[in-house]
N, C-alpha and C positions, 0 to 999 in steps of 0.2 A: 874911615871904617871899612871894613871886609869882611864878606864869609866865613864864618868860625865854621873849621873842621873840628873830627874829636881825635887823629890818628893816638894823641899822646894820652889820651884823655878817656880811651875805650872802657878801659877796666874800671879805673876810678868811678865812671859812668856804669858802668855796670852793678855795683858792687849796692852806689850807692842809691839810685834810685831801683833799679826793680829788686834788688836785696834788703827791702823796706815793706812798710803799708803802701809808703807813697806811690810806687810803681803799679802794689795789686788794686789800689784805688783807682788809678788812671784806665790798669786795664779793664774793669771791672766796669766804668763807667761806657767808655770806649766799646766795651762788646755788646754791653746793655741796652746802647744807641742802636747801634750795626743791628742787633738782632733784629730791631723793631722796623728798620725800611728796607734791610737787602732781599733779593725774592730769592724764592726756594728753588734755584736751578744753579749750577755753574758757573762763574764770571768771571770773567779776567780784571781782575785787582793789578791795581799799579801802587806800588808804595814810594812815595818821592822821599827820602832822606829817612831809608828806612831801619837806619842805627842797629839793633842788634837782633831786630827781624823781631819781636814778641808779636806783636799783631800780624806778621804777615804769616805764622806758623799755625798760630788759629786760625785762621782764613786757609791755608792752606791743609789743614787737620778736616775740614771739613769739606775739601775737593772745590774748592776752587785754583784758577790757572793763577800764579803769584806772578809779579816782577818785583822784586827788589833794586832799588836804586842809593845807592849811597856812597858819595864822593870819600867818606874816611876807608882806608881798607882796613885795618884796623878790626874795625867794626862789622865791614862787609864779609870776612873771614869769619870772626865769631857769629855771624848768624848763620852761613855757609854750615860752620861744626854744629850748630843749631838745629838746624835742619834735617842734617844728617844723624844725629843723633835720634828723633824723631821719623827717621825714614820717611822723609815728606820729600818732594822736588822742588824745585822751581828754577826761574833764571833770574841770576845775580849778576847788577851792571852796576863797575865803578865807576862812577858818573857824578858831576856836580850836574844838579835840577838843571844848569845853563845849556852844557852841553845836549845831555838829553833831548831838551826840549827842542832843540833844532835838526832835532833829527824826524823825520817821517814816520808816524804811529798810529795805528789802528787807534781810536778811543778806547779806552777802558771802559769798561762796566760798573769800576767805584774805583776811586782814588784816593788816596791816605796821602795826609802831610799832616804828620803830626810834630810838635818840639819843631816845627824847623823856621817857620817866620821870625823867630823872633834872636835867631843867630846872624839873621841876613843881614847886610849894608843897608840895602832895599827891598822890605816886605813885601810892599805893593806891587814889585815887579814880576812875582811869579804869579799870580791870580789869575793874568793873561795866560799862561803857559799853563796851567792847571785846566782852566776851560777848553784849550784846546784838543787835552789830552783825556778830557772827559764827553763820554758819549751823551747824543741830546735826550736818553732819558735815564741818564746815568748818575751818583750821585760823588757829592768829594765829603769826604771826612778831614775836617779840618778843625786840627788843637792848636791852641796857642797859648804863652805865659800873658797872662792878666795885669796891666799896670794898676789896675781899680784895684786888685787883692794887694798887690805891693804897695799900694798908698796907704790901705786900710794897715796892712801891717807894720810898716814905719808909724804910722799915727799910735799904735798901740803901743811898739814899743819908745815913743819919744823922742825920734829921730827928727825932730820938726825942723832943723837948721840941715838937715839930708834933704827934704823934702821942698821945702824953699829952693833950694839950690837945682834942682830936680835933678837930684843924682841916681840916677836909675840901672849905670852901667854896672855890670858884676863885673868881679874883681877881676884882672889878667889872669890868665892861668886856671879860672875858676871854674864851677858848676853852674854860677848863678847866671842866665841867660844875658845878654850883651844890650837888648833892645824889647823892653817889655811893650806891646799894644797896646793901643786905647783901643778897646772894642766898638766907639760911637766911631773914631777915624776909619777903621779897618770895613764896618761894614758900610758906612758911606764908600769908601774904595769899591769893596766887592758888590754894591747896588747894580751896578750898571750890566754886571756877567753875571749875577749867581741872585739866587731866592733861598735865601738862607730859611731853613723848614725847622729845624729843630736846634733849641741849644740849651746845653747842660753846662751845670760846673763841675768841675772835678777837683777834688777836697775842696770843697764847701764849709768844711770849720774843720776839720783836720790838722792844719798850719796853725790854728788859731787859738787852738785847747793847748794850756798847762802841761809841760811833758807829764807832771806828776797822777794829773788827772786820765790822761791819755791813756799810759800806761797801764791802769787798772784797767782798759779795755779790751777785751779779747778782738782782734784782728778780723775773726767773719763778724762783727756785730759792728764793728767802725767801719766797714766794706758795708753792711746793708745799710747801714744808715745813712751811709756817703749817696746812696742810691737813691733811697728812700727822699734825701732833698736834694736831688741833683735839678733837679728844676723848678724848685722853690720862686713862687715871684721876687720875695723878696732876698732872698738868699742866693741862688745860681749865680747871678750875676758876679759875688765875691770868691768864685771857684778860683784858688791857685791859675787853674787853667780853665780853660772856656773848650768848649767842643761844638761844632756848628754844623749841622747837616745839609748838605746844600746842595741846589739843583743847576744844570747852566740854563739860562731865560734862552728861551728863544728866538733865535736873529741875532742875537749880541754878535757885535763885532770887536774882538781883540787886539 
């Protein structure tokens, strides 16, 4: 297995998640985190695999210092046109996380990897590379696709001889992410470098309602409610996506 880029894949991506609820949901959750720990001054945001910039344009709408880093150019273009369109700045590096990260950086003031764990070979291996690039009272915003939401969703739909098998990979060619998380494995991973502070699900029943039912719902009232349980005890945990606000510990060694 290897690094899924999107060069081929930019628009289809584009069209199909943030040209949806699913995408206003994510962001919606996503800012509704951010709003509640980033402090009220200036900061240099670093966005690792940051696809077609949506989070880094509000970060940037709002005068913060942007990097965008994203190995597809594809993508690194369309959020470039993005930007511009918006009359916002920032600096755009086509970079896979790899290279990047061995290069000499200032820490950031908040780091964003969102959608990208769970395209990787190995997950675990940028966690290191994230703390390093985050300052020690800085924070990471970290999304990822939920294997707990895709087990609960196979079980729903019947897939039970899929799930035996634990067939978890999306299709070649596809949307469906390559390497879903276990969130007990990932924060055993990130114990050791990070103090995970907050975490939300993002569509929390969204994925899981009846298209027919869905449909009769007006889009701001499925956004506030997505909200409204995003950290539900018993609920957050089966968010599509998981969102985890996190600190690096201090002393950790990478």
């Amino acid at each position: 297995m290897h690094d899924h880029h999107f060069d081929e894949l930019a628009i289809r991506f584009a069209e199909k998640i943030y040209g949806s609820n699913k995408g206003a949901i994510r962001l919606a959750v996503l800012q509704a985190d951010l709003n509640e720990v980033i402090p009220q001054r200036p900061l240099r945001v670093l966005d690792i695999g940051a696809g077609l910039g949506h989070m880094s344009l509000w970060l940037a709408q709002q005068g913060h210092e942007v990097t965008l880093v994203e190995p597809a150019l594809s993508m690194l273009e369309a959020a470039q046109q993005r930007f511009s369109a918006a009359q916002c700045s920032a600096t755009f590096i086509h970079s896979d996380w790899q290279s990047f990260a061995q290069q000499e950086h200032t820490p950031y003031d908040l780091v964003l990897c969102h959608a990208v764990l769970e395209w990787l070979a190995d997950p675990h291996a940028i966690l290191a590379a994230l703390h390093r690039l985050t300052a020690a009272q800085g924070w990471l915003s970290l999304a990822f696709y939920n294997k707990d939401a895709l087990i609960l969703q196979n079980l729903i739909k019947g897939n039970l001889r899929k799930l035996n098998q634990q067939r978890f990979t999306g299709d070649a060619g596809g949307l469906t992410p390559q390497q879903p998380l276990d969130p007990r494995e990932l924060a055993t991973q990130a114990e050791p470098l990070w103090l995970i502070q907050h975490r939300s699900g993002i569509r929390v029943f969204h994925d899981y309602m009846q298209p027919q039912f869905r449909q009769k719902i007006a889009a701001e009232e499925l956004i506030s409610t997505e909200l409204s349980y995003r950290r539900h005890p018993a609920l957050s945990g089966l968010g599509r996506y998981l969102h985890w606000l996190c600190q690096p510990r201090s002393g950790a060694v990478d």
